[in-house]
GUNULUM-957101 format. One record per residue (C-alpha): residue in three letters; x, y, z. Coordinates in steps of 0.2 Angstrom, whole numbers, plus 5000, padded with zeros to 4 digits. Each point is the difference from the previous one (the first is absolute). Layout:
 residuo    x    y    z
     ALA    X    Y    Z
...
This chain:
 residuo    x    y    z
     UNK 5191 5810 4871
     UNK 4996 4988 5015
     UNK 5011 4993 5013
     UNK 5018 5001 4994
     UNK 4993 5000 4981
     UNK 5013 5012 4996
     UNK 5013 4990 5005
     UNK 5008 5015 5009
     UNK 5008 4993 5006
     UNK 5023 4900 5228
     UNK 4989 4999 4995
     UNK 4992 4986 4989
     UNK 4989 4992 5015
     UNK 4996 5018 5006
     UNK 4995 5007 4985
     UNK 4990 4985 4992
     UNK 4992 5005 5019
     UNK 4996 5017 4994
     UNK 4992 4994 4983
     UNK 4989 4987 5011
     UNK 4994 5014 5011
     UNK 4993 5012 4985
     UNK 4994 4984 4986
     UNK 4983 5003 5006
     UNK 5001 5016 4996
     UNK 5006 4997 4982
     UNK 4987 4984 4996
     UNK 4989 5013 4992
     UNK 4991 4997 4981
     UNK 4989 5010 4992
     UNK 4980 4998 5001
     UNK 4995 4996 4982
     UNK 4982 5003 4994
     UNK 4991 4987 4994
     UNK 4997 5001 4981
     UNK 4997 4987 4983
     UNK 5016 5002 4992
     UNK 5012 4989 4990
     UNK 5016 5001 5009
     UNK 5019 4996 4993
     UNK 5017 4994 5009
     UNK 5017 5006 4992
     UNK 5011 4989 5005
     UNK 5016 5006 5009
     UNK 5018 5002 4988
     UNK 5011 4983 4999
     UNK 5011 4999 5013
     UNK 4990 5010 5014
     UNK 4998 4992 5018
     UNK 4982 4993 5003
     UNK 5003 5004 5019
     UNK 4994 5013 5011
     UNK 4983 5005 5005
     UNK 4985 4993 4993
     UNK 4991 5011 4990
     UNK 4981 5007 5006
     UNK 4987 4990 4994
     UNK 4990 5008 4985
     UNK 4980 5000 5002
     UNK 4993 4997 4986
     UNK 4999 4984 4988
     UNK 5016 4988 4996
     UNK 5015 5010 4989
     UNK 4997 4996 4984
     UNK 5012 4993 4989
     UNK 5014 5015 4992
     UNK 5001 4999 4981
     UNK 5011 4983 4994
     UNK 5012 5006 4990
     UNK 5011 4988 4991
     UNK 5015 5013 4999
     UNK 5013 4989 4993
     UNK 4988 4995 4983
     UNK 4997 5019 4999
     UNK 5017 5006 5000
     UNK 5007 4984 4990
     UNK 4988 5005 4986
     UNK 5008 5017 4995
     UNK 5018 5004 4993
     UNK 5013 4999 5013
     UNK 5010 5016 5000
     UNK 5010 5011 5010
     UNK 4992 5019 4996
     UNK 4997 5003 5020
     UNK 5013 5014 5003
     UNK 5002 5000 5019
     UNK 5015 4993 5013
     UNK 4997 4992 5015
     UNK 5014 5002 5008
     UNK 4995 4995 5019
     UNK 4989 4986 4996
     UNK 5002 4982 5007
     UNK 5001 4988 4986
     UNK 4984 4991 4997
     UNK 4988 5015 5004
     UNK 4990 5008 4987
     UNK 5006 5019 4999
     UNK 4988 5009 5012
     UNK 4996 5012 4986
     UNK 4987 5014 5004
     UNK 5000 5000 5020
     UNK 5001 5012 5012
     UNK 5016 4993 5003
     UNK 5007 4998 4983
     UNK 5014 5013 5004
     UNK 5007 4986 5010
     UNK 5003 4989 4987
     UNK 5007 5009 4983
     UNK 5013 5013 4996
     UNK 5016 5001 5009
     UNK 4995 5016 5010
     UNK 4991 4996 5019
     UNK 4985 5008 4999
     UNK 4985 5001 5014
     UNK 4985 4993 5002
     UNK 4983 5004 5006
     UNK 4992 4987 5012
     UNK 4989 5010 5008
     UNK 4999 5006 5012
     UNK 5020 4997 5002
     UNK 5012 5004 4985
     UNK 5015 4989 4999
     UNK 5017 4998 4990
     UNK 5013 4990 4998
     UNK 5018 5006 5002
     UNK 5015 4992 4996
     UNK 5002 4990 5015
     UNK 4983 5001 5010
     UNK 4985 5010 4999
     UNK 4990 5016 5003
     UNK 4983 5004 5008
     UNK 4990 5017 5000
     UNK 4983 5006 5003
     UNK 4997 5012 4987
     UNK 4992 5016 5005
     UNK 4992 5008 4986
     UNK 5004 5020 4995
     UNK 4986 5006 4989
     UNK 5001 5013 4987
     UNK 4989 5009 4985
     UNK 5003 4983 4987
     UNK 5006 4986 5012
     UNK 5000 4991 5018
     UNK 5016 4992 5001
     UNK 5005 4990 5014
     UNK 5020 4991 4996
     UNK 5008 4988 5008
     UNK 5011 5007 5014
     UNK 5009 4988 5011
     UNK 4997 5002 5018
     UNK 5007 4982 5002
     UNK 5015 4993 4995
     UNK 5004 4979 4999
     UNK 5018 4993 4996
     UNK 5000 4981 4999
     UNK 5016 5003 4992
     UNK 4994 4992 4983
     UNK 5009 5003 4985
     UNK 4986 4996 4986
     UNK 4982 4997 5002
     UNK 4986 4987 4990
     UNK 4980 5001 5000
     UNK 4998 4983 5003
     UNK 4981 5000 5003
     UNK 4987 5012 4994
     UNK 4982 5000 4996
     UNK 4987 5014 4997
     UNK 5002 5008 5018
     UNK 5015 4994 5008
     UNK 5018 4998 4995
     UNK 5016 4989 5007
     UNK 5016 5006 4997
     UNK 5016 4991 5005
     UNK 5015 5008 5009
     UNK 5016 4992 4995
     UNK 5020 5003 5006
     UNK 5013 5001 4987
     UNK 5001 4982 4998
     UNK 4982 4997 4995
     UNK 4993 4993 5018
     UNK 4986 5005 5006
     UNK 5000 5011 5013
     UNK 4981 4999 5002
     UNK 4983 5008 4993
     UNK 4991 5017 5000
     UNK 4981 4997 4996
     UNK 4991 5016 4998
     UNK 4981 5001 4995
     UNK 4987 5014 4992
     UNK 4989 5004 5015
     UNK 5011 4991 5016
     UNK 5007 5012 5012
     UNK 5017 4989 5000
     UNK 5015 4998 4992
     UNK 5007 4983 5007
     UNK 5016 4992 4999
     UNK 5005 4980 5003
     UNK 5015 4996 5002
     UNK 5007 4985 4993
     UNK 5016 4997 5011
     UNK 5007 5010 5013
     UNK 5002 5018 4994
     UNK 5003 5016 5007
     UNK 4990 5014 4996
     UNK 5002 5020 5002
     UNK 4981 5002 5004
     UNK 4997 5020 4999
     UNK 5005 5012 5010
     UNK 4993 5006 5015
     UNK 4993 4984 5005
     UNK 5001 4995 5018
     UNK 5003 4985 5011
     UNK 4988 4987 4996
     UNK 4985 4997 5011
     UNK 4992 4984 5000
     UNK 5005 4998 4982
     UNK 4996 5019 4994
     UNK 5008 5014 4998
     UNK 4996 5018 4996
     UNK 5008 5018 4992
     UNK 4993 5016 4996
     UNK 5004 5008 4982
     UNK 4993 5015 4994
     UNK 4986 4998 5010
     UNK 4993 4983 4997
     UNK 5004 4988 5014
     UNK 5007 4982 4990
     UNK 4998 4983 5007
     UNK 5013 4986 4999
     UNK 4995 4981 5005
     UNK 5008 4985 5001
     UNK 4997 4982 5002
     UNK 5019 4999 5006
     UNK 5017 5005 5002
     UNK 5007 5015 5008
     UNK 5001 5020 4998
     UNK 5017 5009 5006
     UNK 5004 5015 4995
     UNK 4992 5001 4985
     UNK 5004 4984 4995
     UNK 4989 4986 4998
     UNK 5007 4980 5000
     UNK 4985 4991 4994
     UNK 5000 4977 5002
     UNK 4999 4992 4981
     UNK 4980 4999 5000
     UNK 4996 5016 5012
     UNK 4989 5016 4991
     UNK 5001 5017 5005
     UNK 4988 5009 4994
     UNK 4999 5020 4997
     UNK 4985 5012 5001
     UNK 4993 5020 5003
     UNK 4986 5001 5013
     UNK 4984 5010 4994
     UNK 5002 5022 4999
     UNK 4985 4995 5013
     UNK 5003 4985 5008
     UNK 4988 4989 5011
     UNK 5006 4994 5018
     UNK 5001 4982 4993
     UNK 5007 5005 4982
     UNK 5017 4998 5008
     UNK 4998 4982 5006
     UNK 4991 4993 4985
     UNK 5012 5007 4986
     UNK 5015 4993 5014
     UNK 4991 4983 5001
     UNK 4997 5000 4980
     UNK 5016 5005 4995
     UNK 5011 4983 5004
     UNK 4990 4991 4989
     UNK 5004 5005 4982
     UNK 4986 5000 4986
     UNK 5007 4987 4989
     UNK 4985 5004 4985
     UNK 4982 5005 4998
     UNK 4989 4990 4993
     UNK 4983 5008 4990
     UNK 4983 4995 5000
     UNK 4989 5009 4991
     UNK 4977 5000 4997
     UNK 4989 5006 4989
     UNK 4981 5002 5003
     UNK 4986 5013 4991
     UNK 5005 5015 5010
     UNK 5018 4999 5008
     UNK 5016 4991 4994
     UNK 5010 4995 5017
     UNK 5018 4999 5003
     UNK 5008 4991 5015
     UNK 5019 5000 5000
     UNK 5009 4988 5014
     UNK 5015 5003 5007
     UNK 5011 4984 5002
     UNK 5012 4999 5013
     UNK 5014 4986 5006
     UNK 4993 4998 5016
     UNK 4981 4999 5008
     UNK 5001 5018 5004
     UNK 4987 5013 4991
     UNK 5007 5016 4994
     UNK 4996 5018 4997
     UNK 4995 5009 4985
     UNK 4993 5016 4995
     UNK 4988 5007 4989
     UNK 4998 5010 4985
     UNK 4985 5011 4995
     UNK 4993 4989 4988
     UNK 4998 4987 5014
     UNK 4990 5012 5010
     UNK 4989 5010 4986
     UNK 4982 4991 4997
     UNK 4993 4985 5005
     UNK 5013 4991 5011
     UNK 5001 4988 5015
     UNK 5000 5000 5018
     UNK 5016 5003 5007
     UNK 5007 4993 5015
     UNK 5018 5004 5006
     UNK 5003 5018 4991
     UNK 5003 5016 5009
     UNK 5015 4998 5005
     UNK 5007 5014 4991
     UNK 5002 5008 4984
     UNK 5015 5003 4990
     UNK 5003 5016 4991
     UNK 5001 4995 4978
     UNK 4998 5010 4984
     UNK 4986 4992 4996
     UNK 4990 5006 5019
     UNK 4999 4992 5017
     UNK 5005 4979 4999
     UNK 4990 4993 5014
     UNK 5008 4987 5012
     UNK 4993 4983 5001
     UNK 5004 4989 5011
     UNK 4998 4979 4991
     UNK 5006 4991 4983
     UNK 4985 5002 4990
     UNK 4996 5013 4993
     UNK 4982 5001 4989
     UNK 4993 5014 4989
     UNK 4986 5005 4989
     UNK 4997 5008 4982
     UNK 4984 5003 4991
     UNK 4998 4987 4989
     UNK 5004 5006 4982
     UNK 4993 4987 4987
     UNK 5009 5000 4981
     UNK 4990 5009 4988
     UNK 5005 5002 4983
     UNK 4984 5009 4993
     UNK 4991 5018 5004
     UNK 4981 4998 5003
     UNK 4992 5010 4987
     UNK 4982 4995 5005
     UNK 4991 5013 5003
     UNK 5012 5012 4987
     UNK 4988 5011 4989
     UNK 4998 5000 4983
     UNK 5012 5015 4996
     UNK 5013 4994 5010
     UNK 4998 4984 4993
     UNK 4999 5007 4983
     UNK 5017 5013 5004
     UNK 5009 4983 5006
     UNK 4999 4992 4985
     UNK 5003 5011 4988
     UNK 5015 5005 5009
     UNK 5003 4980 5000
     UNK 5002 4998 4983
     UNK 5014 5015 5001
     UNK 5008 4993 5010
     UNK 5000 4983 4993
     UNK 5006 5006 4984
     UNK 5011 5011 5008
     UNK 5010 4984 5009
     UNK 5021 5000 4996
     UNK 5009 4985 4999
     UNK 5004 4994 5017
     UNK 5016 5003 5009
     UNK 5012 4988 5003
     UNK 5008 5002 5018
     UNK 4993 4992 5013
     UNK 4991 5015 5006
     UNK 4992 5010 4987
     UNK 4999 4985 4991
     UNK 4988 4993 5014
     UNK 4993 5016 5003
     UNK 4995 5002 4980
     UNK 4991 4982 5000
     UNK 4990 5006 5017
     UNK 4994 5014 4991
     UNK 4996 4991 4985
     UNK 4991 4986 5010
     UNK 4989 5014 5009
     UNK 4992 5007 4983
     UNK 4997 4982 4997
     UNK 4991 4997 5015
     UNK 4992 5019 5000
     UNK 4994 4995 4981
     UNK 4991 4984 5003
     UNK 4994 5007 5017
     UNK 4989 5014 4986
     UNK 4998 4985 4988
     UNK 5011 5008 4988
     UNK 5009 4983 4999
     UNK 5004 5003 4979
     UNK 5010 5016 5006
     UNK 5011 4992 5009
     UNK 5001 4984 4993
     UNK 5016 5002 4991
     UNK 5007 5008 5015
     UNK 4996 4984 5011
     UNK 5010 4990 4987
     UNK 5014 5011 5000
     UNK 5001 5001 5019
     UNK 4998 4982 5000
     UNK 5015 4994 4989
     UNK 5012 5010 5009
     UNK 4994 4994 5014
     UNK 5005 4982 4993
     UNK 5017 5008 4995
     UNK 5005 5006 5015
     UNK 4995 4984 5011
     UNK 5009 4986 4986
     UNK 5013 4993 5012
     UNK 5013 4999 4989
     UNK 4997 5013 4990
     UNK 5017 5010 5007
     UNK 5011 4988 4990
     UNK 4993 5009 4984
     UNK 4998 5017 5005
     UNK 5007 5014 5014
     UNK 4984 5008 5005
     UNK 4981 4996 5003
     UNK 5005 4982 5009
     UNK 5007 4994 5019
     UNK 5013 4988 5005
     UNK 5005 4996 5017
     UNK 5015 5001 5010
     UNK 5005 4989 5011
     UNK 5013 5011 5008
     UNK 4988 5012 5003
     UNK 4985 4988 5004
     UNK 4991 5012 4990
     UNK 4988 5003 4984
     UNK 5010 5011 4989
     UNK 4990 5008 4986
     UNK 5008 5008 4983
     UNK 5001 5014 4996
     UNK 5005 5006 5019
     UNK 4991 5018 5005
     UNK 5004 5010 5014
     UNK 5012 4991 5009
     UNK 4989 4984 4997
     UNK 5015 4988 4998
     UNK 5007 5005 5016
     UNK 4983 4994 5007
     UNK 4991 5015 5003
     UNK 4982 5001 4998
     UNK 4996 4984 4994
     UNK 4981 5003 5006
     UNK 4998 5016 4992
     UNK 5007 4991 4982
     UNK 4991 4982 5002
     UNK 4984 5009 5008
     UNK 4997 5007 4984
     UNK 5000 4983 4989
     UNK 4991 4989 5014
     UNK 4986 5014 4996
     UNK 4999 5000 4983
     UNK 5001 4979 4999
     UNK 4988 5000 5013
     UNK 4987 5013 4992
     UNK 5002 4991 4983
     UNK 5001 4982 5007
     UNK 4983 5002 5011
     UNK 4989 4994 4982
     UNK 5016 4992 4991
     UNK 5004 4983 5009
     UNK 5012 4997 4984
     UNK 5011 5015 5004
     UNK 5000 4997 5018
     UNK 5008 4982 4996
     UNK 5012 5008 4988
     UNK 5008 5013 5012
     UNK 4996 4989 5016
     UNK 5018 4994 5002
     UNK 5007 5018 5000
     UNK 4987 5011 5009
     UNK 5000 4985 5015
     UNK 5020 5004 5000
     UNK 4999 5018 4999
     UNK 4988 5000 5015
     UNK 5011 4989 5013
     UNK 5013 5008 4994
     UNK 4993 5018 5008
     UNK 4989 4990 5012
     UNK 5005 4982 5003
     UNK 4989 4996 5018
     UNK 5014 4987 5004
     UNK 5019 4999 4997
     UNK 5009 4987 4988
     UNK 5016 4997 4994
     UNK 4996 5012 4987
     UNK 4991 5012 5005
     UNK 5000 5012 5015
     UNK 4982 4999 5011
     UNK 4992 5019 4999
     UNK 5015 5008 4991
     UNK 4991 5016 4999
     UNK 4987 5000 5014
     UNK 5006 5004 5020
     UNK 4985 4995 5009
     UNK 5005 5012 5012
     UNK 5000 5015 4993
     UNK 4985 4995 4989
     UNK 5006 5003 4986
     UNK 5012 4997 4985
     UNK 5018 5008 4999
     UNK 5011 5004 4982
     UNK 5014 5000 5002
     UNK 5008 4983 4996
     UNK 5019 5004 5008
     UNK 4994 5015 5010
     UNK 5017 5009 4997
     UNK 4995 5013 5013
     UNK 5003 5007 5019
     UNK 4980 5004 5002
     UNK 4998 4983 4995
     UNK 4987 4992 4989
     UNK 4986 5009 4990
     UNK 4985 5000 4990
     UNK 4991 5015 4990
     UNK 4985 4994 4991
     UNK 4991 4990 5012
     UNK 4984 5000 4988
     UNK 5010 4989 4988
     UNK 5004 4987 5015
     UNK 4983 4999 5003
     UNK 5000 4999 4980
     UNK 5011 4986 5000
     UNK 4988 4990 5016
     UNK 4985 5003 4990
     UNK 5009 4994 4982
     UNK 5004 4984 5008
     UNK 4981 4999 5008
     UNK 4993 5003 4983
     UNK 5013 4988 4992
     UNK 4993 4986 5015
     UNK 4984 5003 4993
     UNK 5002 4999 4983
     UNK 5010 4982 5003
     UNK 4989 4994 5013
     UNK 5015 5000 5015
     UNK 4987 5003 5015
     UNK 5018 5000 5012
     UNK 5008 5013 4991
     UNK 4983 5009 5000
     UNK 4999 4999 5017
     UNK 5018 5006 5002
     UNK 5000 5014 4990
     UNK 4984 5007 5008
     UNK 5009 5001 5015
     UNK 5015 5007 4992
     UNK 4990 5014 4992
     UNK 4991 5005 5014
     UNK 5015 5002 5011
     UNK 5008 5010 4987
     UNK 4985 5008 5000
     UNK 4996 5007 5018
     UNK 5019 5005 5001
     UNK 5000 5010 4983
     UNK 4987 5010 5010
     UNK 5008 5001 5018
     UNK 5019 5005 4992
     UNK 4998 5006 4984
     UNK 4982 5008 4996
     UNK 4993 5002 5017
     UNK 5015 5003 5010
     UNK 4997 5007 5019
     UNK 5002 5019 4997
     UNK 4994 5002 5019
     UNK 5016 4991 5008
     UNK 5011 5008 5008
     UNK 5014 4993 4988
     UNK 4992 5007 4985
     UNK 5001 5018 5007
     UNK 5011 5013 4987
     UNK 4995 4985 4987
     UNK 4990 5012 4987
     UNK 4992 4990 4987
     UNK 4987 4988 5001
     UNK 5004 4983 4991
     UNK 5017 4989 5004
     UNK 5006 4998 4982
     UNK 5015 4988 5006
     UNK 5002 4990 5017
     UNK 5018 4992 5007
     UNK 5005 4991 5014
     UNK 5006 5016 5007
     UNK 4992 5016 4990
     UNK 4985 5004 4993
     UNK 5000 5010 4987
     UNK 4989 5015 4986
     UNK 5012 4993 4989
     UNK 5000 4988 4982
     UNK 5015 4991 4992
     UNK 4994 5010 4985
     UNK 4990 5017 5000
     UNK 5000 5014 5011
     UNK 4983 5004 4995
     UNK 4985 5002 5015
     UNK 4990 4988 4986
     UNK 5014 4986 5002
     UNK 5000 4998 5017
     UNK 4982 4995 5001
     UNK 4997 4990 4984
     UNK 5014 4993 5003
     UNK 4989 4992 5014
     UNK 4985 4996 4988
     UNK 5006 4992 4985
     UNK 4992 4991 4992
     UNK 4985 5004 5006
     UNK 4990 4983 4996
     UNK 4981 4995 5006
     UNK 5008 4994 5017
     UNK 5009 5019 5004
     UNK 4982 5003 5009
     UNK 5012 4995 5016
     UNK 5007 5016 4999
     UNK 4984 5009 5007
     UNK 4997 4986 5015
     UNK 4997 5010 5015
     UNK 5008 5014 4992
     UNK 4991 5017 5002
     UNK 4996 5008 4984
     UNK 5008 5017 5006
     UNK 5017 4991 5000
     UNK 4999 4994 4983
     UNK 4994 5016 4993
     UNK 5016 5011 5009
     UNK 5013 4986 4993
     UNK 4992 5003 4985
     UNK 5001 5018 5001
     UNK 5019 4999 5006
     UNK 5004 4991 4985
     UNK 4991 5009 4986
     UNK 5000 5018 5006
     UNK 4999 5008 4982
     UNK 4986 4986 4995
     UNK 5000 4980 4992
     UNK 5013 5004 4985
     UNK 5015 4993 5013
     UNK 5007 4984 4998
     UNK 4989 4984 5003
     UNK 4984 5016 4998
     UNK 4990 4983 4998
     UNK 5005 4990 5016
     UNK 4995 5017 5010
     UNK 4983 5004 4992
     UNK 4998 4980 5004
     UNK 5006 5002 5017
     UNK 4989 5015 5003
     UNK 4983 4992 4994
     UNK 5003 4988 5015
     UNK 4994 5015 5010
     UNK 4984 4999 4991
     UNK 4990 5001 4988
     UNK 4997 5020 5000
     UNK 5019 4998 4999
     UNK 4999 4987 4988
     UNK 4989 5010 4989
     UNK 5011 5016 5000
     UNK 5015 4990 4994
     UNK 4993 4992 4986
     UNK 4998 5017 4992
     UNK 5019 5003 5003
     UNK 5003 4983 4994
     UNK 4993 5003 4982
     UNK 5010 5014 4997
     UNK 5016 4994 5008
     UNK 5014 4999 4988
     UNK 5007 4982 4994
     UNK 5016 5005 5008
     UNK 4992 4999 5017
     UNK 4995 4980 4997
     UNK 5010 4991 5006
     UNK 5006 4985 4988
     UNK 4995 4985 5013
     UNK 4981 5008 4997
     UNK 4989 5009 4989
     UNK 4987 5014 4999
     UNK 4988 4986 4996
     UNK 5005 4992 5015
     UNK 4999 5015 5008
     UNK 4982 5005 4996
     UNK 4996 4983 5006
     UNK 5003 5003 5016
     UNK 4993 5017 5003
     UNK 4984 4993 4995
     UNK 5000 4985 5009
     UNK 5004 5012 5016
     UNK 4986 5010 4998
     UNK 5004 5013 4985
């Protein structure tokens, strides 16, 4: 349903000269406001250089401490088993399996696939690499903008390893038929580069088109976008480049638009390689911030560029940017000139209740006689690690919705019941005595696994969508039950680092789901696909951010808190920018006729579902599950646009599939609106309930927004 839940699957002293001469050009940072928020450092992955530029100091108070996770004790505490079904087949050994990157395409299955690094795309050959600038085509359901090669490398490699990766930047290893190294090619989300090291004297057919080297640089014209070649040394004849052991070269696009000094920062940047990008990250009462740093081997600042999300709202002061803009699927990617880039989202604070305040008596009364329907009416819980989550969640929100009305002998049983699967599903060994309903953890995999798998979930995709929905239900029930929280406290900790840990470990990846980039989470846990990653239901990774925030609070992790704050609240604000609230006025969406983005890519966006063609899918998809904290999905949103997404998708009424998620989501337009869709919720059928909520649930939430 989300993601890939259907499993469907010279020149050395004259050009360092150069780089001296346009530095000062470069030693740009952004302006930050001052504002009281607690801030976090991620530290970088194992293995990266601690070199290059330092990073832009943060104003604000001291980084607080990133949550202290104790991996090992975690992981060593479930069954150990092999259940991860995924094959890393160009992966160093010793580095955790980059599962559910942008660039996880690099890493599994034997078939070379592209990657997105916007504003580049990139793939590996079999002995070298492409680069293109993707130029987007838009049609009636998609914008699609595919990796086409305008530059061609051949280092004459024979195999290829990622040896380095972390949430942003990947390192992969160029080696001859002998297994040497030939050297490395370090791409990054957000840099303008894709740079090459070479680690002995190599030989390299460089692209076509390029001419003699000029102070280090050389230029060619494809298809109309003017390409940039740097290098720290070595020589360029006749379309051959000999590059020293040590010396970079470096490749780039200039801007559709470029500014007279783009040319000579990007040259200047380009011969010294991003090597990783560390993350920072605050959280203060009305903005959540991130600041992404962009490590190089040497002392020079480098380039990056900028997505929507890190423009929209309340943002810095910029120095250093308009040099350009770079054409993308997802709008204009401003170019910035500097290693640090910082950004802001509306702060989103977990919530794991409705406030039904000021609810009048006959709503209140309508509520809870429809609670006690629906309590009765509560199946047995599923099994898999999806609906079986999903079930408890629902489950726990009557619980919560009950005692909310003091009707706490209604749902009294249910607590119990909710509570001793909860126990059963977080008993660290209980997979030696039963094949569903419990975890284990591969080592292979550095992963997690729960049984019974759903929707691909034991080839890692969606782990946030699956353990989201249990970090919920233990953190609604646990929040007046200190007993259960002890009980399920080993597991629920492992199933949040294992979506979320803030730092890498020998066990467990740092961020495995979330590119601080992008802003948001991707699916797919092998990305067995040439338009790259993906994610569908954004509103269950902000699901996910908010289950672990409600679990921090319920077991008193103020860390973890404050992590998942900033999580949900960049999840958030790019849910709105790419999926709800997309720019419909950019030139790139033109021909694009619907008014929600059901499904985004590295290289397409897409009207589209992994499971349903219907108008209702491709925009509940996008609000599921609906909880207390969905109120993000209305931030500086005007109500007009809710109402014709909710037209789109329901054009013969509410009896659609997920009919409750859109009469929710159209309350948020107000409460006339709210008012008008509690008549159609009472008279919507049950098929039209989805089984991760209820018409309980649903009534709830019409009147606590104004019905």
């Amino acid at each position: 349903m989300t993601g890939n839940r259907m499993a469907l699957p010279g020149p050395a002293r004259t050009r360092w000269a150069l780089v001296a001469g346009v530095v000062a050009a470069l030693a740009v940072v952004a302006l930050l406001v001052v504002r009281p928020w607690a801030t976090g450092t991620i530290a970088s992955a194992p293995g990266g250089s601690n070199g290059g530029a330092p990073a832009a100091p943060v104003v604000g108070p001291d980084d607080a401490t990133p949550p202290d996770v104790d991996a090992a004790a975690l992981t060593g505490a479930l069954v150990q088993a092999a259940d991860a079904k995924i094959d890393p087949v160009r992966l160093a050994e010793g580095v955790a399996p980059p599962s559910n990157r942008w660039y996880s395409g690099l890493v599994f299955g034997e078939e070379l696939l592209p990657v997105f690094p916007l504003p580049l795309s990139f793939a590996l050959t079999p002995s070298g690499f492409t680069i293109g600038l993707p130029d987007p085509v838009t049609s009636a359901k998609a914008v699609v903008g595919p990796h086409v090669p305008a530059v061609s490398v051949d280092v004459g490699a024979a195999s290829a390893q990622v040896v380095a990766a972390d949430p942003v930047a990947v390192t992969t290893r160029l080696l001859d038929a002998a297994g040497a190294t030939l050297g490395d090619v370090t791409v990054a989300a957000g840099s303008p580069f894709v740079s090459f090291t070479a680690a002995t004297e190599v030989e390299v057919a460089a692209g076509e088109g390029f001419g003699a080297l000029e102070d280090g640089v050389a230029t060619a014209e494809v298809a109309g976008t003017t390409w940039g070649l740097a290098t720290s040394d070595g020589a360029l004849d006749g379309g051959t480049l000999t590059l020293p052991a040590g010396a970079t070269a470096g490749w780039y696009a200039l801007p559709d638009d470029p500014s007279d000094d783009a040319a000579a920062v990007l040259a200047a940047a380009a011969v010294d390689p991003v090597v990783g990008v560390d993350v920072t990250y605050g959280v203060g009462d009305d903005v959540a911030r991130t600041t992404l740093t962009y490590r190089t081997a040497g002392a020079t600042p480098s380039a990056h560029v900028l997505m929507r999300h890190h423009t929209t709202g309340t943002q810095p002061e910029r120095d250093g940017c308009g040099l350009g803009t770079y054409r993308s699927v997802y709008g204009d990617l401003e170019l910035c000139a500097g290693s640090t880039l910082t950004s802001y989202a509306p702060t989103l604070h977990p919530a794991g209740a409705l406030d039904l305040e000021g609810i009048d008596d006959a709503r209140r009364d309508a509520v809870l006689a429809q609670l006690e329907q629906d309590v009765a009416g509560t199946e047995a819980f599923a099994s898999d690690t999806y609906f079986g989550g999903k079930h408890l969640y629902r489950a726990a929100t009557l619980v919560v919705l009950g005692e909310q009305l003091g009707a706490e002998d209604t749902v009294a049983e249910l607590r119990t019941r909710v509570a001793d699967a909860l126990r059963e599903w977080a008993e660290p060994e209980g997979c030696d005595e039963r094949d569903a309903r419990c975890f284990v953890y591969d080592d292979a995999a550095r992963s997690v696994m729960g049984r019974t798998p759903s929707f691909g979930s034991d080839e890692l995709n969606d782990h946030h969508f699956h353990y989201g929905y249990l970090l919920s239900a233990a953190g609604l029930l646990g929040a007046d039950d200190p007993a259960l929280v002890d009980d399920v406290r080993p597991v629920m900790d492992a199933l949040a680092a294992d979506i979320a840990a803030a730092q890498p470990s020998e066990e467990l990846p740092q961020l495995r789901t979330f590119d601080p980039y992008a802003g948001h989470a991707w699916a797919s846990g092998t990305s067995p696909f040439a338009d790259g990653n993906n994610q569908e239901s954004a509103s269950e990774a902000v699901n996910a951010w908010n289950g672990i925030g409600l679990w921090a609070q319920a077991s008193g992790q103020d860390d973890l808190l404050t992590q998942a704050t900033w999580l949900a609240s960049t999840e958030a604000a790019s849910a709105r920018d790419y999926w709800t609230d997309p720019d419909l006025d950019h030139p790139v969406t033109d021909g694009f006729e619907h008014r929600v983005f059901a499904l985004n890519w590295g290289g397409k966006r897409d009207w589209a579902t992994w499971f349903s063609a219907e108008p209702s899918a491709m925009l509940g998809i996008l609000l599921i599950p609906m909880g207390p904290v969905s109120d993000y999905l209305a931030v500086d949103v005007e109500p007009a646009t809710i109402l014709a997404a909710v037209d789109e998708a329901t054009p013969a009424g509410p009896d659609v599939m997920f009919g409750d998620y859109l009469l929710m989501y159209r309350a948020l337009a107000g409460p006339d609106e709210a008012a008008a869709a509690w008549d159609d919720a009472v008279a919507l059928p049950d098929t039209s309930i989805d089984d991760g909520s209820s018409r309980a649930y649903l009534l709830a939430w019409l009147a606590a927004h104004g019905a």
